[in-house]
TILUM-747362 format. One line per 10 residues: number of its first residue (from 1); for each residue x, y, z of N, C-alpha, C, O, CB. Coordinates in steps of 0.001 Angstrom, whole numbers. Glycine has a CB too. Layout:
REM TILUM-747362
NUM) X/Y/Z/X/Y/Z/X/Y/Z/X/Y/Z/X/Y/Z ~ ...
***
This chain:
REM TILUM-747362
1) -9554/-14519/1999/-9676/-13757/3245/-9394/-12273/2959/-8339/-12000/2386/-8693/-14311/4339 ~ -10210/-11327/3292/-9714/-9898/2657/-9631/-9391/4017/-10328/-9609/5008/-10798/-8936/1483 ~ -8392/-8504/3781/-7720/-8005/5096/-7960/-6765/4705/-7928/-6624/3483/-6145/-8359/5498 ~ -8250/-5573/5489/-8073/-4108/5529/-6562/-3851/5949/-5774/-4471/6663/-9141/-3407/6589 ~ -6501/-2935/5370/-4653/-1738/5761/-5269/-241/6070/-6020/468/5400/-3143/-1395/3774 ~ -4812/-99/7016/-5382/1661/7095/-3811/1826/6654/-2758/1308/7023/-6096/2645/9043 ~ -4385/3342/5150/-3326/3906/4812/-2674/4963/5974/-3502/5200/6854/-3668/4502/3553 ~ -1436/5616/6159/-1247/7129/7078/-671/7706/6026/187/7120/5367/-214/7252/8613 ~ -978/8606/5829/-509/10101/5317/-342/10887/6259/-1272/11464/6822/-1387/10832/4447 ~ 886/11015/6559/1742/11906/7819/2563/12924/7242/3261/12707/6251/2832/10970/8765
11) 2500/14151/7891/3209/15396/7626/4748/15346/8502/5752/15864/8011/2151/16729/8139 ~ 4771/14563/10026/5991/14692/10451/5635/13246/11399/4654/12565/11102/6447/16309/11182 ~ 6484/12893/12485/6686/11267/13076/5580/11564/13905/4712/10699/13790/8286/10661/13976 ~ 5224/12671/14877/4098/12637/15697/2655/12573/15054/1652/12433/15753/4195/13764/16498 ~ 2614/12689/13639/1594/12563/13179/873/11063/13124/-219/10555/13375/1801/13141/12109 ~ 2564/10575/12493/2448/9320/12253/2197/8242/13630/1592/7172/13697/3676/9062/11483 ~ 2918/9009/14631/2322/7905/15859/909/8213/16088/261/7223/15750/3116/8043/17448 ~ 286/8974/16435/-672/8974/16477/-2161/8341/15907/-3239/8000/16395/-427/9670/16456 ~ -1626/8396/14784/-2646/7774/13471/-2393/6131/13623/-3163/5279/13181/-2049/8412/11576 ~ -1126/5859/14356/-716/4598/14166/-864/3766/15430/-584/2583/15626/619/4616/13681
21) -1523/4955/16469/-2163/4232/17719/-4217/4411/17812/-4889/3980/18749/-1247/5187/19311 ~ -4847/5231/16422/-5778/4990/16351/-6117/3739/15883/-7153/3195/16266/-6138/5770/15933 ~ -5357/3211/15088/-5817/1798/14576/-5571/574/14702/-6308/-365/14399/-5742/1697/13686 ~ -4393/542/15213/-3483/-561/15563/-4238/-1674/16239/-3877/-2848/16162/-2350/-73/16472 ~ -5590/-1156/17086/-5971/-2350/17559/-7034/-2998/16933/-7835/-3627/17625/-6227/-2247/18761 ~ -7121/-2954/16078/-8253/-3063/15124/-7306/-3996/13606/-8060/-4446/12744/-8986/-1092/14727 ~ -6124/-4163/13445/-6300/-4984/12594/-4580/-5187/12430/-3918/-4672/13331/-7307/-4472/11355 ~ -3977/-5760/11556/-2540/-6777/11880/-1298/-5640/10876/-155/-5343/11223/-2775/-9044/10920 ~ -2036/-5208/9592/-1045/-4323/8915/-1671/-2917/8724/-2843/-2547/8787/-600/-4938/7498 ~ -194/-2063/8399/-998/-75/8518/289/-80/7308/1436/-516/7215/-750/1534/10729
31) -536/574/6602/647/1282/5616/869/2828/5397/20/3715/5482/400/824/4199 ~ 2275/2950/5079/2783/4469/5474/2931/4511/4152/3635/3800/3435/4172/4883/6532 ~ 1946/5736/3768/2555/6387/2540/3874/7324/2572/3844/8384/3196/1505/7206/1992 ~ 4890/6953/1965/6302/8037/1489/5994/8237/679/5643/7414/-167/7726/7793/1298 ~ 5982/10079/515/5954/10630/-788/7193/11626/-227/7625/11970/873/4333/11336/-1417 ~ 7628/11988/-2213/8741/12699/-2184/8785/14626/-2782/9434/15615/-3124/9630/11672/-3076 ~ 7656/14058/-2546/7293/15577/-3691/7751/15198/-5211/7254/15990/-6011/8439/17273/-3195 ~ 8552/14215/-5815/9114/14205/-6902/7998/13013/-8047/7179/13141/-8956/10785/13761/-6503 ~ 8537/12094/-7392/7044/10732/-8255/6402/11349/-7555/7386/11500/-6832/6789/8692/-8076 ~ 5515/11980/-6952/3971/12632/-7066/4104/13687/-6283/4855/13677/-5308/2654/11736/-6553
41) 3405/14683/-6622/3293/16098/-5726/3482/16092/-4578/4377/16851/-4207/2179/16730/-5682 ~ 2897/15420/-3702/2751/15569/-2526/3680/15035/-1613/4074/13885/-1802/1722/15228/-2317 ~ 4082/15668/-677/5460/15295/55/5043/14749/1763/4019/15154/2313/6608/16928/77 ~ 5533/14268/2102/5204/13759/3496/6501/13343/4449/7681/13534/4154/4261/12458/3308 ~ 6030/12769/5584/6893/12279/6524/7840/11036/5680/7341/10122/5022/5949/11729/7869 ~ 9324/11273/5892/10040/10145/4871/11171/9991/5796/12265/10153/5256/10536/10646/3112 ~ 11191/9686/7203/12423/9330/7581/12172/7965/8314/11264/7772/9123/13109/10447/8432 ~ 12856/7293/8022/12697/5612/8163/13853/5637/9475/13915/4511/9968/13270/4427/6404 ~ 14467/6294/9931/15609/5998/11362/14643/6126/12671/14845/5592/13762/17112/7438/11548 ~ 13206/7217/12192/12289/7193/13431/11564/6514/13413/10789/6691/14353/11669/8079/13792
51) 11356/5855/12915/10477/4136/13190/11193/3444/13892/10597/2389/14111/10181/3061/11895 ~ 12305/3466/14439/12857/2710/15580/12535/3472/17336/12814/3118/18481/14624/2648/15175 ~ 11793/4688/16705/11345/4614/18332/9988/4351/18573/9446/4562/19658/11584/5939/19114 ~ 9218/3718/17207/7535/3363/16966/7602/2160/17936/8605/1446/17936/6913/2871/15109 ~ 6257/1846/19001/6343/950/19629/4819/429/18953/3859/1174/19150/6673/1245/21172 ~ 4680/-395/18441/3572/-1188/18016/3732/-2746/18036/4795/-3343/18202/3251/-769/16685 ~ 2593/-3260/17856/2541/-4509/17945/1881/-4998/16074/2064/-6148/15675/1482/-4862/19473 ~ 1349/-4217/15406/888/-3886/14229/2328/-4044/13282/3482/-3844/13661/138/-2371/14309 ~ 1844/-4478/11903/2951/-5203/11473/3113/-3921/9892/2195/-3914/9073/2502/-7288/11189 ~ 4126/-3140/9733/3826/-1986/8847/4909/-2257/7624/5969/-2881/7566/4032/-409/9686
61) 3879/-1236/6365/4415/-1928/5074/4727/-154/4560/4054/765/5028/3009/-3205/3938 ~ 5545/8/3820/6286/966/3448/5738/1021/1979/5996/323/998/7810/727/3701 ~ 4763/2251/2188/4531/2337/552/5128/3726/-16/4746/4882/172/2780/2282/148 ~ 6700/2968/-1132/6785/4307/-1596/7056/4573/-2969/7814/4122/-3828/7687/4929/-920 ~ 5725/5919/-2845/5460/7078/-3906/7131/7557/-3840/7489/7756/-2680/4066/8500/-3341 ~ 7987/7732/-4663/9520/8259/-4072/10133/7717/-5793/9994/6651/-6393/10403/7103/-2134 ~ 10852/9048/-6174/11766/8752/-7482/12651/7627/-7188/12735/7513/-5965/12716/10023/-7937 ~ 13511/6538/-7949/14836/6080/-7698/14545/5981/-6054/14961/6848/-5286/16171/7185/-8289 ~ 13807/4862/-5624/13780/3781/-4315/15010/3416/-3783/15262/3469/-2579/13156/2419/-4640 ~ 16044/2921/-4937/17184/2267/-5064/18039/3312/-3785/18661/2671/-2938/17779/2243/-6847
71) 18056/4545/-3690/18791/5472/-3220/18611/5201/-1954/19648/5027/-1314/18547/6737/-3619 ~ 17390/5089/-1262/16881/4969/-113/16954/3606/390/16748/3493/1598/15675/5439/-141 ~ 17274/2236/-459/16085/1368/124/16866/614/1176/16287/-367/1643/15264/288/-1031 ~ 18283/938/1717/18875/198/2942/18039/571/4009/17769/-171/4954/20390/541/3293 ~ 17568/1886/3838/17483/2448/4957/16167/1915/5227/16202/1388/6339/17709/3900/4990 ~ 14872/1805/4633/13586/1212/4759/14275/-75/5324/14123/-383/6506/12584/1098/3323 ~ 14928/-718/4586/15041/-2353/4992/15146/-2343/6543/14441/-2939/7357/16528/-3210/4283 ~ 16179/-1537/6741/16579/-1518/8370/15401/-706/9295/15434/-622/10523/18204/-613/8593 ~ 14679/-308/8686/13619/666/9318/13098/123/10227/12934/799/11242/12583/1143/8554 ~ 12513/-1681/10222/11681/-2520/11513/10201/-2838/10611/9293/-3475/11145/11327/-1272/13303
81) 10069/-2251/9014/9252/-2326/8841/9033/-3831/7791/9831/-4188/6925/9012/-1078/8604 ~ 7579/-4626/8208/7983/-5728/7818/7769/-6028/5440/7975/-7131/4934/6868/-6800/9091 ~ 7456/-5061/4785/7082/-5106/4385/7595/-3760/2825/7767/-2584/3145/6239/-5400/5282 ~ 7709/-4048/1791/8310/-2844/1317/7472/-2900/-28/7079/-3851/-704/10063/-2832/1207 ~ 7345/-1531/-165/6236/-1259/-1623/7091/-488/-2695/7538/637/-2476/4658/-102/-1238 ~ 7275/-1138/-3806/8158/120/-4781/6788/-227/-6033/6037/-1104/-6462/10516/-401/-5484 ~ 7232/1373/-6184/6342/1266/-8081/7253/1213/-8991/8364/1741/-9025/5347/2713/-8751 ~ 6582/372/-9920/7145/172/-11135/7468/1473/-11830/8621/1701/-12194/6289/-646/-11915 ~ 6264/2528/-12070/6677/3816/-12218/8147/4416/-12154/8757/4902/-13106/6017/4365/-11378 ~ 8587/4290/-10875/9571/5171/-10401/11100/4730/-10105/11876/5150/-9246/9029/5657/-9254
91) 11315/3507/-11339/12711/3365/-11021/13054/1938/-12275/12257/1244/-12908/12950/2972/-9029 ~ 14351/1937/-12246/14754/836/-13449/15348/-526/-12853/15839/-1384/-13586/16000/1504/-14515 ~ 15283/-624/-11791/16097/-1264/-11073/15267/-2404/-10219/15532/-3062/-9213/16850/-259/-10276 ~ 13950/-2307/-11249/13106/-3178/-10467/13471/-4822/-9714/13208/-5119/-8548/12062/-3322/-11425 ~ 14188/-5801/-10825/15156/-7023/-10132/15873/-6507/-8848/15824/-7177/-7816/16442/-7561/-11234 ~ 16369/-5623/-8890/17754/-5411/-7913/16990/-5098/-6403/17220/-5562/-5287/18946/-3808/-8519 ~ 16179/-4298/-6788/15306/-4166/-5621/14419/-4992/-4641/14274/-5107/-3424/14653/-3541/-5975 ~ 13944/-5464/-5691/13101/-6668/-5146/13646/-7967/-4575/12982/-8754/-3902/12316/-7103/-6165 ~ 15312/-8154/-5016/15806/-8890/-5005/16852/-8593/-3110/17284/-9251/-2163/16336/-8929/-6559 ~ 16769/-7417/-3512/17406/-6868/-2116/16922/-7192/-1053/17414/-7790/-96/17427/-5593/-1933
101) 15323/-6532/-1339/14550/-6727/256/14037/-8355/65/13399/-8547/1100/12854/-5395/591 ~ 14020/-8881/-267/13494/-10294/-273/15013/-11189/347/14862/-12279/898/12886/-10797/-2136 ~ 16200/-10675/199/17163/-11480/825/17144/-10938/2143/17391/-11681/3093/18537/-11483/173 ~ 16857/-9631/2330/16614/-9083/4055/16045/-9841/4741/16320/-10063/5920/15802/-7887/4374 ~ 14725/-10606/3777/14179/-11352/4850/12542/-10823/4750/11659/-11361/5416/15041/-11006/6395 ~ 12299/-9736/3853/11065/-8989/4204/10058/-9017/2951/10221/-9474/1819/11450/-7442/4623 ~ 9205/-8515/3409/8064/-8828/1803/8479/-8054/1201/9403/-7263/1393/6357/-8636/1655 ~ 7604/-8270/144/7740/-7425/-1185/6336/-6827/-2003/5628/-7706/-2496/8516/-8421/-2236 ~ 5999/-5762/-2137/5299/-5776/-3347/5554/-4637/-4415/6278/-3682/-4133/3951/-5786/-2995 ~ 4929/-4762/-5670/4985/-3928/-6577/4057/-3611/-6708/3208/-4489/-6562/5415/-4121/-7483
111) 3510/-2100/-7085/2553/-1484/-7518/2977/-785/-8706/4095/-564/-9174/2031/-741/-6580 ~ 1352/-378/-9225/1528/-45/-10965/432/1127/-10524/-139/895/-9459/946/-1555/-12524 ~ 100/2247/-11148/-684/3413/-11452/-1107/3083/-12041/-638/2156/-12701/-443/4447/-11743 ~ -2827/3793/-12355/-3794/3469/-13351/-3841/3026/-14988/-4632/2391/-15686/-4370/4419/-13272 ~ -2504/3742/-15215/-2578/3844/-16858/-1163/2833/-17071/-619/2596/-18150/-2405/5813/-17635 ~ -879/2481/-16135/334/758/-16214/-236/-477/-16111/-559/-1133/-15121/1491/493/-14868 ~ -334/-756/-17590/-621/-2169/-17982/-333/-3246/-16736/456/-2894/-15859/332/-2532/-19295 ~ -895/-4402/-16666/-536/-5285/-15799/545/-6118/-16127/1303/-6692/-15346/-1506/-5951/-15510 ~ 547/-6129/-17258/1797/-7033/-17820/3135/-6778/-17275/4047/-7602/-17345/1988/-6849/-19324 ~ 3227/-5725/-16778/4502/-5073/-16321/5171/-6326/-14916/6351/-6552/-14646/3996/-3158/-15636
121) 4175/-6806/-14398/4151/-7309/-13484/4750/-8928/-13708/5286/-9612/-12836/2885/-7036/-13043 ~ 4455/-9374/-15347/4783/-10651/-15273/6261/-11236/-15054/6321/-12396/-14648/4307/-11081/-16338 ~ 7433/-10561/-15277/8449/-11074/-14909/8928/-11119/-13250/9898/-11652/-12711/9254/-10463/-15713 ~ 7792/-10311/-12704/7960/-10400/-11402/7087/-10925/-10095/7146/-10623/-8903/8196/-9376/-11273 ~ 6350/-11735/-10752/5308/-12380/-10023/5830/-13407/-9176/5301/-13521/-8071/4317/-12928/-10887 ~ 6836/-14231/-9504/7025/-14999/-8540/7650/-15110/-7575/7658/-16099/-6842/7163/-15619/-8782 ~ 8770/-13290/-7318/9350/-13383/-6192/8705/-12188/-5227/9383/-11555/-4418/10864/-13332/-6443 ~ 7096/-11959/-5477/6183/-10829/-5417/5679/-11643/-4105/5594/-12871/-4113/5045/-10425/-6857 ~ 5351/-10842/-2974/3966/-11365/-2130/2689/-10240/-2000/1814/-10247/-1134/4462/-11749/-422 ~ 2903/-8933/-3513/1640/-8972/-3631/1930/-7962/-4859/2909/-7323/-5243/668/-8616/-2297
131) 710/-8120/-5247/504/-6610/-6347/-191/-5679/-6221/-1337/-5685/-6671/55/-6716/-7542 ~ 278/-4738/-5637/-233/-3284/-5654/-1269/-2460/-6817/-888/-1932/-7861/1015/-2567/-5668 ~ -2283/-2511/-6438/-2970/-1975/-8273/-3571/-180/-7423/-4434/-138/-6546/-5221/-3624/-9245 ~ -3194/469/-7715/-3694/1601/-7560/-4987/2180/-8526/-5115/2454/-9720/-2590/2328/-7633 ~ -5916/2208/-7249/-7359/2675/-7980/-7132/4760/-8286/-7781/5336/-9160/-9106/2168/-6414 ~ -6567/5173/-7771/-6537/6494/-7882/-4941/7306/-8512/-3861/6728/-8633/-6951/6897/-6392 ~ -5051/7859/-8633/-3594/8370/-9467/-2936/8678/-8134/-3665/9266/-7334/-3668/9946/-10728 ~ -1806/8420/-7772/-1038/8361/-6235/-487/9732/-6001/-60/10380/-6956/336/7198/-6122 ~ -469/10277/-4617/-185/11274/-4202/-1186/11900/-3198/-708/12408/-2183/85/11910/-5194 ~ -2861/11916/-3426/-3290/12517/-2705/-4635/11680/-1902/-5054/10659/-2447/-3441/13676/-3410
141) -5269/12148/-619/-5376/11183/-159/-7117/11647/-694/-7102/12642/-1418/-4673/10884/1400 ~ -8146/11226/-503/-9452/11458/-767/-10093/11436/-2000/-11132/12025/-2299/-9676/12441/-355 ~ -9313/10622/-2784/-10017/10592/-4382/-10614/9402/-4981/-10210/8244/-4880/-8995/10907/-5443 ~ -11757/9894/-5698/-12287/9050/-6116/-11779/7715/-6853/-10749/7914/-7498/-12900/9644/-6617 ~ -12198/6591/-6897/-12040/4986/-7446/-11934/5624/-8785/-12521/6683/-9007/-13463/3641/-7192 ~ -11129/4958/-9792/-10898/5071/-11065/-11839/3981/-11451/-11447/2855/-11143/-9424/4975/-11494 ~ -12906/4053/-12009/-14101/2804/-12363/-13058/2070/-13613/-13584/972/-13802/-16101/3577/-13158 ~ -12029/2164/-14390/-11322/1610/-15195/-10504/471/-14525/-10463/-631/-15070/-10612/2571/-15809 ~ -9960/667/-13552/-9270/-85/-13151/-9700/-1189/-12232/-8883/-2013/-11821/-8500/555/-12789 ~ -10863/-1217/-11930/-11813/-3193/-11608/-11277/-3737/-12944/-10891/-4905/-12993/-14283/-3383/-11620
151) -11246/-3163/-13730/-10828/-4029/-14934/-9415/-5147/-14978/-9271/-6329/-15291/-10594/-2937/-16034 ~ -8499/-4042/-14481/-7104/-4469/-14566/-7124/-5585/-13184/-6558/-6671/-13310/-5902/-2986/-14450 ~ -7895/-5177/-11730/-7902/-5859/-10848/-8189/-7559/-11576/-7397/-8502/-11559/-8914/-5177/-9845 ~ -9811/-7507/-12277/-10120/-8630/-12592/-9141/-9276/-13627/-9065/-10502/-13541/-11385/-8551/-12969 ~ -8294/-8611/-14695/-7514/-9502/-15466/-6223/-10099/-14332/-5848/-11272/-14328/-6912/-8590/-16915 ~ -5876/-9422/-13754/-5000/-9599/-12803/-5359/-11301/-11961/-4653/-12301/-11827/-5165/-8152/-11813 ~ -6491/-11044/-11621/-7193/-12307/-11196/-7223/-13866/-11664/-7121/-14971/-11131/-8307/-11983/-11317 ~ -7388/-13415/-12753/-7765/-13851/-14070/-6552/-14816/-14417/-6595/-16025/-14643/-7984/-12570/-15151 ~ -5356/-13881/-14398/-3952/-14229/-15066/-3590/-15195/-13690/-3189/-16350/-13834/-2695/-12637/-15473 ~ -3782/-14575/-12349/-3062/-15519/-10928/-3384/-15286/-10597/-3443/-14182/-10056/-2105/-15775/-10221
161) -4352/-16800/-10600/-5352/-16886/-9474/-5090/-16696/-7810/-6015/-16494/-7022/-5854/-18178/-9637 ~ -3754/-16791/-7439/-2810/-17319/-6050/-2600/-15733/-5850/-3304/-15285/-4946/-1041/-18538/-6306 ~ -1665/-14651/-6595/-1548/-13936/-6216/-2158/-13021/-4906/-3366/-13176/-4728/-1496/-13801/-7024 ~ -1652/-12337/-4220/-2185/-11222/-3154/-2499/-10046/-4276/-1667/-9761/-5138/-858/-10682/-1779 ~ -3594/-9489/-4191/-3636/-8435/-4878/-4567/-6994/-4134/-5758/-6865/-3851/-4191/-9006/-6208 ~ -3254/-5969/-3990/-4043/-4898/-2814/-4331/-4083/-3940/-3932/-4135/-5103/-3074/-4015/-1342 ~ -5267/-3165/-3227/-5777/-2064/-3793/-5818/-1152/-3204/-6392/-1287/-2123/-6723/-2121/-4189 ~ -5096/696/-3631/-5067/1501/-3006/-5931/2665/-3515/-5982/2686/-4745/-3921/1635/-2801 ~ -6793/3879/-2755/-7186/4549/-3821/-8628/4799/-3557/-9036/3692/-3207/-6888/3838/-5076 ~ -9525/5540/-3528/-10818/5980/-3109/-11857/4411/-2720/-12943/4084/-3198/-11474/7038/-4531
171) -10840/3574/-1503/-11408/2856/-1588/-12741/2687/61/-12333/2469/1202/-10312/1927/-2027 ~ -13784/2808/-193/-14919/3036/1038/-15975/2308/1356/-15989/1246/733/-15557/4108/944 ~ -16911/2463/2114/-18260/1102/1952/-19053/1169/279/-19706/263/-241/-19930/1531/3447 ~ -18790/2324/-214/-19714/1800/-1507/-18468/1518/-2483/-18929/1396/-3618/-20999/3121/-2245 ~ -16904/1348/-2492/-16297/144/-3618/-16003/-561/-2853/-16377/-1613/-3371/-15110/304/-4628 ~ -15637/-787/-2050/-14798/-2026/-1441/-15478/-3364/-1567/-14687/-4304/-1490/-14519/-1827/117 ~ -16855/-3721/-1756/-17454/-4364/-2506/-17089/-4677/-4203/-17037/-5746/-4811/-18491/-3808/-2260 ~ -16904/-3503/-4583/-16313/-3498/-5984/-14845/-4340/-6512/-14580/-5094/-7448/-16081/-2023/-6199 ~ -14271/-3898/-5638/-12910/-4045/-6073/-12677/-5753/-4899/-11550/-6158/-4616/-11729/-2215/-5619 ~ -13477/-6196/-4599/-13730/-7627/-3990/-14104/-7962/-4563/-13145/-8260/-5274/-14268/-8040/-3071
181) -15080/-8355/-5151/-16010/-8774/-6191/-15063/-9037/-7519/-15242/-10109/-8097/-17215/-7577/-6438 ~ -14068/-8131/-8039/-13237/-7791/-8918/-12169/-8490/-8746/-11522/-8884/-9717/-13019/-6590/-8959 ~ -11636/-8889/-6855/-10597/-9755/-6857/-9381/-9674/-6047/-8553/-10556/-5822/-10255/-9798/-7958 ~ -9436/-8009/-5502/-8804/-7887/-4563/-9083/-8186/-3545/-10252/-8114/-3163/-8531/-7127/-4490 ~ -7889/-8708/-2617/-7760/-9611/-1043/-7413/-8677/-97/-7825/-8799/1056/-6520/-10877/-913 ~ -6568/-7576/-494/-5827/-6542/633/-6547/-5359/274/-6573/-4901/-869/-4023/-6276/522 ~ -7242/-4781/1452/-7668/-2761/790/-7288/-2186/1525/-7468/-2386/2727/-9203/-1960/606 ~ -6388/-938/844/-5872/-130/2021/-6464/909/1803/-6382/1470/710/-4443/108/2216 ~ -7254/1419/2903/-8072/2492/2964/-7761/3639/4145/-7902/3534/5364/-9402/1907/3103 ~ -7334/4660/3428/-6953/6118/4670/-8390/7381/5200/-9095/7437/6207/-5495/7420/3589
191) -8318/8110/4123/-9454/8484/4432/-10674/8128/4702/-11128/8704/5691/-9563/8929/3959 ~ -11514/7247/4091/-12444/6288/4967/-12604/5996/6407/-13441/6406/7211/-12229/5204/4618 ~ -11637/5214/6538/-11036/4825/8279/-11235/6225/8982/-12316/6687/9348/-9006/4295/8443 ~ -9826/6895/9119/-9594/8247/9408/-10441/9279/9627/-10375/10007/10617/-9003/8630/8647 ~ -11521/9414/8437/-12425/10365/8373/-13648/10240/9157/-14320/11191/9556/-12707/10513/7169 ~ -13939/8762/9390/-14926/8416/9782/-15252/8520/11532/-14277/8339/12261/-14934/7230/9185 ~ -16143/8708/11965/-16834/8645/13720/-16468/7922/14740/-16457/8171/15946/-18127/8214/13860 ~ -16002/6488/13802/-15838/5347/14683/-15075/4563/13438/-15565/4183/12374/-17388/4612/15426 ~ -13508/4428/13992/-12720/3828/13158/-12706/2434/13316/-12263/1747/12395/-11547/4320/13234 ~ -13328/1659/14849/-13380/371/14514/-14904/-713/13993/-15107/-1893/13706/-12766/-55/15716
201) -15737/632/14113/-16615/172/13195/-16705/506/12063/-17902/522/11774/-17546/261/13480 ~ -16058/809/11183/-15599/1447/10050/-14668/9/9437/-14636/-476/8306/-14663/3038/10468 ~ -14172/-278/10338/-12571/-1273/9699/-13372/-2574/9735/-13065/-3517/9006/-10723/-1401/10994 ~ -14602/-2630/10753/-15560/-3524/10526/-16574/-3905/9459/-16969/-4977/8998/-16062/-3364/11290 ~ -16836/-2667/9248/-17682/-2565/8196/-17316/-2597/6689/-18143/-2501/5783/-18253/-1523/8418 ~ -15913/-2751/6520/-15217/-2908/5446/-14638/-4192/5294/-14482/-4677/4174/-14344/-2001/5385 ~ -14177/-5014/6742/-14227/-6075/6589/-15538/-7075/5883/-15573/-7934/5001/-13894/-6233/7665 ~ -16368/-6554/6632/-17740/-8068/6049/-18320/-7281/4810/-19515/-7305/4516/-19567/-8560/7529 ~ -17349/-6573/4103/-18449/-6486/2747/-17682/-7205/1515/-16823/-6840/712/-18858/-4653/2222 ~ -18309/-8247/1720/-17668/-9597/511/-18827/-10128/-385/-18608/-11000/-1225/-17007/-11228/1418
***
């Protein structure tokens, strides 16, 4: 079953409501990019205490671009959000973490950047409910699919079969076919959605391309 995620890239909380009442009726999860300026250039909306005045019915996953997660990650847990994203990239503490939000009660996934082997992933597959494979180098929003990385999607596949495996990253009507075909179940797509005329024929049109 392949589910769409509209990514948000938000500058402050009103951005983020907003973006988060264009889509909401159109599909079950929205993911918030946190960036820190530090793991990747680009800095954004990062306060997890104002998601307790977000009124949605949409079920939201915390993806964060962010040095040392570990520092922050009570505060995501308690945020309301059902769902938590750390990269392997950006911290050593990968058990402890994963191990944290999974006793909260909440998902989990890990993501890897283009040039991170998949293997990284094997000691943590089984307390994972998904793997994050980033098609674009993380930080900015409108960039092209890395054509290298269908590769890693399909070994990924390949290795577990069961796994959830999302994909973030110049993903639109001409890959999202690609990176399905390749094996991913979850696409989270921002600019696409966002950019486009008509966002629920857009979230449509990304749905039925299998």
């Amino acid at each position: 079953m392949i589910e769409i995620i509209p990514t948000i890239i938000a500058k402050d909380f009103k951005e983020l409501q907003e973006k988060v009442r264009r889509v909401e009726p159109y599909v079950d999860w929205i993911q918030l990019d946190i960036m820190d300026g530090q793991f990747v250039d680009n800095s954004t909306w990062s306060n997890p205490a104002e998601l307790k005045k977000l009124e949605t019915e949409a079920k939201l996953e915390a993806h964060l671009m962010i040095k040392n997660p570990e520092d922050t990650i009570e505060q995501w847990i308690n945020s309301g959000v059902k769902r938590i994203i750390i990269h392997f990239e950006s911290t050593r503490y990968h058990r402890q973490l994963i191990d944290k939000i999974k006793k909260a009660g909440l998902e989990v996934g890990l993501a890897i950047n283009p040039q991170t082997p998949i293997e990284v992933v094997d000691d943590f597959i089984p307390d994972l409910d998904l793997v994050l494979v980033m098609t674009v180098q993380p930080g900015r929003g409108g960039q092209k699919l890395i054509a290298d990385t269908l590769n890693k999607i399909e070994q990924l596949r390949e290795t577990y079969p069961n796994v959830n495996i999302e994909v973030d990253g110049g993903i639109n009507s001409e890959t999202a076919s690609q990176v399905i075909q390749a094996g991913a179940n979850l696409l989270a797509s921002g600019s696409a959605i966002f950019n486009s005329g008509n966002i629920e024929e857009t979230i449509k049109k990304l749905k039925s391309l299998q």
